[in-house]
PyMOL commands that place a pseudoatom at each C-alpha (Angstrom):
pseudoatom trace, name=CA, resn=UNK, resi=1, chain=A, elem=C, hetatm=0, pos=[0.000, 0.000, 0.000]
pseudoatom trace, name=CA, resn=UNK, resi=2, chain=A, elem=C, hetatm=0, pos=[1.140, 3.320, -1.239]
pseudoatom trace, name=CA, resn=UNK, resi=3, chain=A, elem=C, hetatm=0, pos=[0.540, 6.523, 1.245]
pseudoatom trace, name=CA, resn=UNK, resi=4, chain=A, elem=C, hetatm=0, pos=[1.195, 9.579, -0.812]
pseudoatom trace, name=CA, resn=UNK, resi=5, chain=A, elem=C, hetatm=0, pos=[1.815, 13.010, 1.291]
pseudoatom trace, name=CA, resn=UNK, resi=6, chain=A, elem=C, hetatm=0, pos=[0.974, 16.537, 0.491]
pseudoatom trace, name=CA, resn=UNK, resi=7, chain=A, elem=C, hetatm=0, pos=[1.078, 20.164, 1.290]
pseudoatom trace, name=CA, resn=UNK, resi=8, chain=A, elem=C, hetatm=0, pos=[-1.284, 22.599, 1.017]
pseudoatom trace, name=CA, resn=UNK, resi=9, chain=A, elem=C, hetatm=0, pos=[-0.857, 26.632, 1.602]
pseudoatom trace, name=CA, resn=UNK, resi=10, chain=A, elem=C, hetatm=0, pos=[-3.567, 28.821, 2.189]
pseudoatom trace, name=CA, resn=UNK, resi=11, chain=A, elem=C, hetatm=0, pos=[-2.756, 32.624, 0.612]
pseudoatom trace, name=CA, resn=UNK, resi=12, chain=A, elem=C, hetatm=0, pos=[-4.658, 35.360, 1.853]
pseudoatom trace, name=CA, resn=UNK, resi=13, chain=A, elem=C, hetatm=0, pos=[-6.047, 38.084, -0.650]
pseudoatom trace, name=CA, resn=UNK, resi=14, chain=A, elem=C, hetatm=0, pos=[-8.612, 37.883, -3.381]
pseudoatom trace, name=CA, resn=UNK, resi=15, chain=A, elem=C, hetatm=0, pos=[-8.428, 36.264, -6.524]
pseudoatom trace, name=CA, resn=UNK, resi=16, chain=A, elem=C, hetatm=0, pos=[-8.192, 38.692, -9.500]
pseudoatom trace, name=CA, resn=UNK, resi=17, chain=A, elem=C, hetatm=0, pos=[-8.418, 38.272, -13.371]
pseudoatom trace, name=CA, resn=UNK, resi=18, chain=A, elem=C, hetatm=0, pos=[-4.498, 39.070, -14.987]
pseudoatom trace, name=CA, resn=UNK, resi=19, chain=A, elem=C, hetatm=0, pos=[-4.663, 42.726, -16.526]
pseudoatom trace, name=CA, resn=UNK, resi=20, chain=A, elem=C, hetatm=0, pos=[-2.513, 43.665, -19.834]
pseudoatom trace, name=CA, resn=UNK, resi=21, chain=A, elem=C, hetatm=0, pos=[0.595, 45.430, -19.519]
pseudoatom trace, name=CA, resn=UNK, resi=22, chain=A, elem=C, hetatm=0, pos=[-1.031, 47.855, -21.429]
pseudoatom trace, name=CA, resn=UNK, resi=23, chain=A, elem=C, hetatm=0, pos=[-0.492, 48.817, -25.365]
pseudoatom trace, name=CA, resn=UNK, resi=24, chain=A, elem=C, hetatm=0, pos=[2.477, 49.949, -26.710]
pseudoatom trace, name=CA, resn=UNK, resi=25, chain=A, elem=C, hetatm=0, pos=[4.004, 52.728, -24.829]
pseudoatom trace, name=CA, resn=UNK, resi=26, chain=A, elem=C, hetatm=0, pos=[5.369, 54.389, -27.917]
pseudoatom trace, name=CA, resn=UNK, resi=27, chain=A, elem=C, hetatm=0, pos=[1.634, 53.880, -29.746]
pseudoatom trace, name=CA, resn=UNK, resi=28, chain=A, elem=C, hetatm=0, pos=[-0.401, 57.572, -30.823]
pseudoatom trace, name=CA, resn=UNK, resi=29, chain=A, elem=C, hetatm=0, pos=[-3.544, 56.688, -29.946]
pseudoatom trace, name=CA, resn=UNK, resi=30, chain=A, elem=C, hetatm=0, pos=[-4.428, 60.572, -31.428]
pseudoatom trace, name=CA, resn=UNK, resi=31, chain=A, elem=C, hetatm=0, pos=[-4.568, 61.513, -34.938]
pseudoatom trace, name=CA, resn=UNK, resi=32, chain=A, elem=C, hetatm=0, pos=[-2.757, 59.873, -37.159]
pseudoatom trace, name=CA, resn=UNK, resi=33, chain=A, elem=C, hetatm=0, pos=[-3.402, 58.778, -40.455]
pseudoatom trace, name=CA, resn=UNK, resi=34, chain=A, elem=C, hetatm=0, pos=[-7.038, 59.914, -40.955]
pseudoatom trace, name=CA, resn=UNK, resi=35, chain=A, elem=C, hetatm=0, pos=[-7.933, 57.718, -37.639]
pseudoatom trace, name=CA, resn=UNK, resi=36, chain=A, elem=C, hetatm=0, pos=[-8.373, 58.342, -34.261]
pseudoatom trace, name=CA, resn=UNK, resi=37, chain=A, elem=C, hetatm=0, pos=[-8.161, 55.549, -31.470]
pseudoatom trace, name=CA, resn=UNK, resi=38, chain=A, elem=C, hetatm=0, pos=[-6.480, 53.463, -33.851]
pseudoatom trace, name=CA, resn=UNK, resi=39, chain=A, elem=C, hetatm=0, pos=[-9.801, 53.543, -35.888]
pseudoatom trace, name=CA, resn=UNK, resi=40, chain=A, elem=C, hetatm=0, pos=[-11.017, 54.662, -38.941]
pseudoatom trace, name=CA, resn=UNK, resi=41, chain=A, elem=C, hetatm=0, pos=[-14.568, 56.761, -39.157]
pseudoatom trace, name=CA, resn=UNK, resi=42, chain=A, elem=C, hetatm=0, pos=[-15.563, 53.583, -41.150]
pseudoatom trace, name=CA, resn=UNK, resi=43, chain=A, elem=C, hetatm=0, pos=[-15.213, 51.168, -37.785]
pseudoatom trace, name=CA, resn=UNK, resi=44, chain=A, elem=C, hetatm=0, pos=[-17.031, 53.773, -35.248]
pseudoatom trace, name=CA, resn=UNK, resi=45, chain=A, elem=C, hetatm=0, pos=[-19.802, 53.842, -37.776]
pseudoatom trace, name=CA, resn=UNK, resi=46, chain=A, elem=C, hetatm=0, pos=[-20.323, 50.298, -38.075]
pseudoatom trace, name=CA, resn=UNK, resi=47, chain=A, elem=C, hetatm=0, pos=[-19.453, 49.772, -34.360]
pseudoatom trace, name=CA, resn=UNK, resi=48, chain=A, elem=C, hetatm=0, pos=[-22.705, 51.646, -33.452]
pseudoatom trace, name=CA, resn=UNK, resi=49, chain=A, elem=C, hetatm=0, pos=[-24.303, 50.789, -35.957]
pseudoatom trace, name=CA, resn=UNK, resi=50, chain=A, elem=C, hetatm=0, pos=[-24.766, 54.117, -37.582]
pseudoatom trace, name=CA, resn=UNK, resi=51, chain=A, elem=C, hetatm=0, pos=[-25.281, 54.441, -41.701]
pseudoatom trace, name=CA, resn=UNK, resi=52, chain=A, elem=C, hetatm=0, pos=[-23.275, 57.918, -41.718]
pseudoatom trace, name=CA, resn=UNK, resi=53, chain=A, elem=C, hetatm=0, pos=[-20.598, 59.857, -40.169]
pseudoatom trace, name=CA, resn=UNK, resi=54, chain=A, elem=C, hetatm=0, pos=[-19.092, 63.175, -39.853]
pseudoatom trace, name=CA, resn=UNK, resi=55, chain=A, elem=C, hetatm=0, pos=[-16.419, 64.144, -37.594]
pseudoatom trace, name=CA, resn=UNK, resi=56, chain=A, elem=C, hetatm=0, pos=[-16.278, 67.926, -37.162]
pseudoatom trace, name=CA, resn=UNK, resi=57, chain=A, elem=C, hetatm=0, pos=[-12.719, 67.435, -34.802]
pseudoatom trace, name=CA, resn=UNK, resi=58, chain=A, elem=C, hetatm=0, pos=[-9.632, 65.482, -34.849]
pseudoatom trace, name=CA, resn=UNK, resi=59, chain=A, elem=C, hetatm=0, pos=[-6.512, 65.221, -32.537]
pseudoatom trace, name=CA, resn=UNK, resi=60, chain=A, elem=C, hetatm=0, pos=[-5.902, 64.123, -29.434]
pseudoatom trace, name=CA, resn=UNK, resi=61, chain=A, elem=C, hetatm=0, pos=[-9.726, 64.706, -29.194]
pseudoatom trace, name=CA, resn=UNK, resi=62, chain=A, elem=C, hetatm=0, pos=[-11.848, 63.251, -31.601]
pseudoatom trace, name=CA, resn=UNK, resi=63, chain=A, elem=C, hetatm=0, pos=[-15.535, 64.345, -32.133]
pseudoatom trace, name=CA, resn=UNK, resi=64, chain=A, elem=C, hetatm=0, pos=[-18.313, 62.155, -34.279]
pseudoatom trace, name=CA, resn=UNK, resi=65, chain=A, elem=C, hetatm=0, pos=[-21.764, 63.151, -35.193]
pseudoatom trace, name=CA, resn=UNK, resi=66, chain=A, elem=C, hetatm=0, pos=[-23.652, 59.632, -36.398]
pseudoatom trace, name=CA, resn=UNK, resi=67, chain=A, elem=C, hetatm=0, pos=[-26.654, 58.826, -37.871]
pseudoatom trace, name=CA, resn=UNK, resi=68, chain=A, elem=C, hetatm=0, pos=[-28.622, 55.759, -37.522]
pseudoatom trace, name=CA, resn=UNK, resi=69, chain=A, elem=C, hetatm=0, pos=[-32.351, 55.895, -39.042]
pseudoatom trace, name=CA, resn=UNK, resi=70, chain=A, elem=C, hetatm=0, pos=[-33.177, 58.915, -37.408]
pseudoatom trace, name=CA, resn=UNK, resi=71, chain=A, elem=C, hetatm=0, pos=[-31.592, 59.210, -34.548]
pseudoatom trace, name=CA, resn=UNK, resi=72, chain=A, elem=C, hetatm=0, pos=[-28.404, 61.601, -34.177]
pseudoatom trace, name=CA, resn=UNK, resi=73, chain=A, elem=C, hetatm=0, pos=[-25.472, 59.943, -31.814]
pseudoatom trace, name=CA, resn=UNK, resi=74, chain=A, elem=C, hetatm=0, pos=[-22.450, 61.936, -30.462]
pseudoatom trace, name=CA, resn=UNK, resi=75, chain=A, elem=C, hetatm=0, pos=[-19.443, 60.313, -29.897]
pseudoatom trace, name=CA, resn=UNK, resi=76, chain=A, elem=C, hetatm=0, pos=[-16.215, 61.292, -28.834]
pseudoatom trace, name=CA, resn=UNK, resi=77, chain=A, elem=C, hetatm=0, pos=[-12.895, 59.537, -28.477]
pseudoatom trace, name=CA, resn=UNK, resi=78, chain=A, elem=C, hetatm=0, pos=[-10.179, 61.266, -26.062]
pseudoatom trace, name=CA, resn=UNK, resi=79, chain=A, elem=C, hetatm=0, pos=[-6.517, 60.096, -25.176]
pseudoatom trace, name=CA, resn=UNK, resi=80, chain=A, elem=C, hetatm=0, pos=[-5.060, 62.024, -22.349]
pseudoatom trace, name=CA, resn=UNK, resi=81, chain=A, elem=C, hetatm=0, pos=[-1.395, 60.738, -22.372]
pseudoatom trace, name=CA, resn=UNK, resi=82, chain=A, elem=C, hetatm=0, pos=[-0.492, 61.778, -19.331]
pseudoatom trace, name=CA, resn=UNK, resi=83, chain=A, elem=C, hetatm=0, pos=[-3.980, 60.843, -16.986]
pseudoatom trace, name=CA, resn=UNK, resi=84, chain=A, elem=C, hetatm=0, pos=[-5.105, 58.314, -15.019]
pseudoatom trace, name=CA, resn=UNK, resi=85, chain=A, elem=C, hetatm=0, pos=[-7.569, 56.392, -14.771]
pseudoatom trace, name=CA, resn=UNK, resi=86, chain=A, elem=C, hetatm=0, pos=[-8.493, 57.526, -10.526]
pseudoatom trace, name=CA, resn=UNK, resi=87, chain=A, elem=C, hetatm=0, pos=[-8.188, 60.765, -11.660]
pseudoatom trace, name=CA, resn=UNK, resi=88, chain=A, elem=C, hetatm=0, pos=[-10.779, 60.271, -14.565]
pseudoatom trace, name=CA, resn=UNK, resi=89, chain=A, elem=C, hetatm=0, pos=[-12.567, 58.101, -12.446]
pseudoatom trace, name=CA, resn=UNK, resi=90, chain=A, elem=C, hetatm=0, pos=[-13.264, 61.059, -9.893]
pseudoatom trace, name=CA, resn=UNK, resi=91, chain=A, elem=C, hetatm=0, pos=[-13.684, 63.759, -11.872]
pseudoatom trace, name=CA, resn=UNK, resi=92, chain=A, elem=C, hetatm=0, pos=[-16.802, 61.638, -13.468]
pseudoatom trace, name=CA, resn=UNK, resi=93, chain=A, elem=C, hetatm=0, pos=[-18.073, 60.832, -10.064]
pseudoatom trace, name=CA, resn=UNK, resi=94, chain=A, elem=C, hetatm=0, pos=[-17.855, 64.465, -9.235]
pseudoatom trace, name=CA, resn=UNK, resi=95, chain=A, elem=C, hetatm=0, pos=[-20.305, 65.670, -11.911]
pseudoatom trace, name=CA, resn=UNK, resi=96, chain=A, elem=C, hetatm=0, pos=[-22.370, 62.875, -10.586]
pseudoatom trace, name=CA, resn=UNK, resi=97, chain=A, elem=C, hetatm=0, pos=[-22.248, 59.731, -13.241]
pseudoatom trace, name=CA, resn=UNK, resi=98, chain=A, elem=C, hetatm=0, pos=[-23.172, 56.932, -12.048]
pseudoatom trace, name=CA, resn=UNK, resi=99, chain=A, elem=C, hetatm=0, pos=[-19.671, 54.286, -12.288]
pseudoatom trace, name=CA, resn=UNK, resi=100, chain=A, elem=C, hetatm=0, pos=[-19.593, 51.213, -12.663]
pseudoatom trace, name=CA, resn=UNK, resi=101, chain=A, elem=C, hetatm=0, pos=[-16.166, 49.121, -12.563]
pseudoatom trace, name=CA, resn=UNK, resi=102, chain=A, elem=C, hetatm=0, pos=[-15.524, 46.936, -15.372]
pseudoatom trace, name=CA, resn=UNK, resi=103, chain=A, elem=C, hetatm=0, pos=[-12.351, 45.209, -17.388]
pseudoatom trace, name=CA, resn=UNK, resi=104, chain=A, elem=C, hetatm=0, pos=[-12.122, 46.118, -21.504]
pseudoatom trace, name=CA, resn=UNK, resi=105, chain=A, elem=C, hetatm=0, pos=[-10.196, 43.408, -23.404]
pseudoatom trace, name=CA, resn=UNK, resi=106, chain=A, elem=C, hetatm=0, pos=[-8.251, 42.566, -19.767]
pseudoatom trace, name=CA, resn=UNK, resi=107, chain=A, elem=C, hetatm=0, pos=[-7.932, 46.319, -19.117]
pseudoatom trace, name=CA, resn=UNK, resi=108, chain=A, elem=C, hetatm=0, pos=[-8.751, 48.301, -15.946]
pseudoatom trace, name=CA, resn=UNK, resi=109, chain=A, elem=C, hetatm=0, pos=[-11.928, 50.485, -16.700]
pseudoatom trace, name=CA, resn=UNK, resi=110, chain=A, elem=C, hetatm=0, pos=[-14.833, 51.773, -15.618]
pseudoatom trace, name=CA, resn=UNK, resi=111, chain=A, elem=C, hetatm=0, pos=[-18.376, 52.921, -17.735]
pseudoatom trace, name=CA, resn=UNK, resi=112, chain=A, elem=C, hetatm=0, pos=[-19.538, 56.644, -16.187]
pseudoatom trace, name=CA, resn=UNK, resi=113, chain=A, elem=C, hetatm=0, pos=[-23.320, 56.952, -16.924]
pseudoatom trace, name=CA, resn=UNK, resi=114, chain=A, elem=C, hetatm=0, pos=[-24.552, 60.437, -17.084]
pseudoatom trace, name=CA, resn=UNK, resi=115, chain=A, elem=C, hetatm=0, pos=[-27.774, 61.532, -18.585]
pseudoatom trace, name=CA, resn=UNK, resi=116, chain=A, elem=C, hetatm=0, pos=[-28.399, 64.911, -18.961]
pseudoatom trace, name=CA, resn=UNK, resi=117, chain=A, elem=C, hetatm=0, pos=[-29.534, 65.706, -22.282]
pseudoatom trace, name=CA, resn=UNK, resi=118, chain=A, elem=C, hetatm=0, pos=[-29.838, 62.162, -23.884]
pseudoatom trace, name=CA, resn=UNK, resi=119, chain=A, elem=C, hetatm=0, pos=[-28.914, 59.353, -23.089]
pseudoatom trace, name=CA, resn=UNK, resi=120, chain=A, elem=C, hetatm=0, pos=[-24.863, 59.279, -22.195]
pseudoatom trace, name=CA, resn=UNK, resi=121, chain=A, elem=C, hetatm=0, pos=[-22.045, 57.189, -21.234]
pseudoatom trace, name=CA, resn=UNK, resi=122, chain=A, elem=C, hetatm=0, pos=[-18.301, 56.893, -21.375]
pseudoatom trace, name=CA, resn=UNK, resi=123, chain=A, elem=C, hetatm=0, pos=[-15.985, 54.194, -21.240]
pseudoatom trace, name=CA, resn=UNK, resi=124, chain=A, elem=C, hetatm=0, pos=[-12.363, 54.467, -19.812]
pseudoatom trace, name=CA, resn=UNK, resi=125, chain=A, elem=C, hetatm=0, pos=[-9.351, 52.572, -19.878]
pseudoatom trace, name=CA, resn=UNK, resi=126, chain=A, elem=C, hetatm=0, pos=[-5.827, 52.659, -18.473]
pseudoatom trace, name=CA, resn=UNK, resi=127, chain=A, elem=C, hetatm=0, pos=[-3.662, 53.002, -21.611]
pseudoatom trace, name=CA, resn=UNK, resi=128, chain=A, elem=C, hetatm=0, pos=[0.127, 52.499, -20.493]
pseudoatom trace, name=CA, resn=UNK, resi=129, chain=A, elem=C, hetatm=0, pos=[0.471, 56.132, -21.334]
pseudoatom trace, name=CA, resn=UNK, resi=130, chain=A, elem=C, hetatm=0, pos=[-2.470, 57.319, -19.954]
pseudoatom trace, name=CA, resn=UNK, resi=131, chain=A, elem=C, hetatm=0, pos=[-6.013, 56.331, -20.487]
pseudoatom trace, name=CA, resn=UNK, resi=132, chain=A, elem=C, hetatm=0, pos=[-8.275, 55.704, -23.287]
pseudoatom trace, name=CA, resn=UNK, resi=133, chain=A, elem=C, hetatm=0, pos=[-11.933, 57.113, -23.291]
pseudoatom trace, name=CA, resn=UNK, resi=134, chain=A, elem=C, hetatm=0, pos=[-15.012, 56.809, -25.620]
pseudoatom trace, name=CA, resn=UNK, resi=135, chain=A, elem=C, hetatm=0, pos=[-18.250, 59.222, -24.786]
pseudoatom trace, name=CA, resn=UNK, resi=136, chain=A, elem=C, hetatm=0, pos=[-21.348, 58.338, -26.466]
pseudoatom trace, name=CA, resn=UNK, resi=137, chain=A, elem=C, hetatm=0, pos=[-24.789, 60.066, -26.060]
pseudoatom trace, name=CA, resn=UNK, resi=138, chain=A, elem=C, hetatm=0, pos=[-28.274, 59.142, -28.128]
pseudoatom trace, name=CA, resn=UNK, resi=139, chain=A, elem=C, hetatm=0, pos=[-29.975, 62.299, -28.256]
pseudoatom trace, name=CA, resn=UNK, resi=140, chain=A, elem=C, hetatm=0, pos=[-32.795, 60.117, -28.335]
pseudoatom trace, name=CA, resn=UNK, resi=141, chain=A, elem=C, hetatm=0, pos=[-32.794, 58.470, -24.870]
pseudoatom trace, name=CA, resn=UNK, resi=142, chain=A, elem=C, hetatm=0, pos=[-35.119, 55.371, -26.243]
pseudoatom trace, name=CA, resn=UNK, resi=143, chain=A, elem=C, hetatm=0, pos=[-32.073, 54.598, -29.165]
pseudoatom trace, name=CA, resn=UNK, resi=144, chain=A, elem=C, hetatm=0, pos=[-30.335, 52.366, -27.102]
pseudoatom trace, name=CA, resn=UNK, resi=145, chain=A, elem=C, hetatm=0, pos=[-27.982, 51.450, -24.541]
pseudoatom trace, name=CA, resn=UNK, resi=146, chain=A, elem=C, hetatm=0, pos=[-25.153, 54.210, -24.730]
pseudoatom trace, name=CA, resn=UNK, resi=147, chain=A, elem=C, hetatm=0, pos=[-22.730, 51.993, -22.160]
pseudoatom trace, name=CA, resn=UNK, resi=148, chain=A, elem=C, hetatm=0, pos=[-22.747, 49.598, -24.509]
pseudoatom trace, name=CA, resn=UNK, resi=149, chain=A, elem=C, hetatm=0, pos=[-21.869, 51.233, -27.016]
pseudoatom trace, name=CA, resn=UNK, resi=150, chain=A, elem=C, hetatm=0, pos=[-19.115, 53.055, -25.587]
pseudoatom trace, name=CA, resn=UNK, resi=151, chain=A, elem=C, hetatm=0, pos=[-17.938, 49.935, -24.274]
pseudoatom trace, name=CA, resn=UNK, resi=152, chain=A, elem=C, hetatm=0, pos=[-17.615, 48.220, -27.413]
pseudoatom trace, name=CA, resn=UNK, resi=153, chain=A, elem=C, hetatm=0, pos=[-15.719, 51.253, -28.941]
pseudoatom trace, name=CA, resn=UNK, resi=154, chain=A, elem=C, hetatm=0, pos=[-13.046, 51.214, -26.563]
pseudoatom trace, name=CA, resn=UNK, resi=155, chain=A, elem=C, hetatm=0, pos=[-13.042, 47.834, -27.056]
pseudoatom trace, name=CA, resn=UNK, resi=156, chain=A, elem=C, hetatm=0, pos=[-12.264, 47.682, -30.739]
pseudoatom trace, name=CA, resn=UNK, resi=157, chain=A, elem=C, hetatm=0, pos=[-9.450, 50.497, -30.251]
pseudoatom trace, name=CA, resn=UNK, resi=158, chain=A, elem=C, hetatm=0, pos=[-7.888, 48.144, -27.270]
pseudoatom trace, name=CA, resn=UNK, resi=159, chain=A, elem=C, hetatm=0, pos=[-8.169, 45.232, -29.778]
pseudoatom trace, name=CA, resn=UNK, resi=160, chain=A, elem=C, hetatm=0, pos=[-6.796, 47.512, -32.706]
pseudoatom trace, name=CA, resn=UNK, resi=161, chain=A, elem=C, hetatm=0, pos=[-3.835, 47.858, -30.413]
pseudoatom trace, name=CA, resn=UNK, resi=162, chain=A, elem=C, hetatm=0, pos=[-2.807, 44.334, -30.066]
for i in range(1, 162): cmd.bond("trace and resi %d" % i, "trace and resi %d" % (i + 1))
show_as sticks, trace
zoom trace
């Protein structure tokens, strides 16, 4: 008869998913080559869904006015190279959204939900420099989910990046 011994350990703490490094800490994430976020107008459009796009801005801020049937979306993209993502994190709190933690493609974030005059939501990242942020508001508040959407933006820039 065989007696086989082992050893356990017990570790305190809690359990939590890995995180990326981050992208590229050279990477633009402003604009560059007629895109901004790493994406082209083409990819926010079909990323919300939207049949047309203008965007009246680009640079390290990038504004979007979309159109899907007939409701108008705003959208904007922002990189701020040198933030973070507690700062960003209060400053939404502060002008009272409503946060909610989350991970983007194994990214810190959070979504800040804010609706004032539509329907509006950001999402933010930690970007390795900086963080990573996509607003979205349906003017019409019925459109949709604006979290979502602004979730799967920053998504598709975070996946752009890899």
């Amino acid at each position: 008869m065989a007696v086989v011994a082992g050893c356990t350990t017990t570790v305190d703490g809690t359990a939590r998913p890995v995180q990326s490094p981050g992208p590229d800490a050279s990477r633009s994430y402003g604009y560059v080559d007629d895109r901004c976020g790493l994406l082209h107008d083409e990819t926010v459009a079909e990323t919300v869904g939207a049949e047309h796009v203008v965007r009246p801005y680009s640079g390290a801020v990038c504004q979007y006015v979309l159109m899907r049937d007939d409701t108008a979306i705003d959208a904007t993209f922002a990189w701020f190279e040198t933030g973070s993502l507690d700062r960003e994190r209060t400053l939404a709190a502060d002008r009272g959204a409503t946060i909610t933690d989350t991970d983007v493609e194994r990214h810190q974030a959070f979504l800040a939900r804010r609706d004032i005059t539509g329907a509006a939501c950001s999402a933010t990242a930690a970007a390795e420099p900086g963080v990573l942020s996509w607003w979205v508001q349906f003017r019409n508040r019925a459109a949709g989910d604006p979290c979502a959407a602004a979730e799967k933006l920053l998504s598709a820039t975070l996946q752009a990046d890899m």
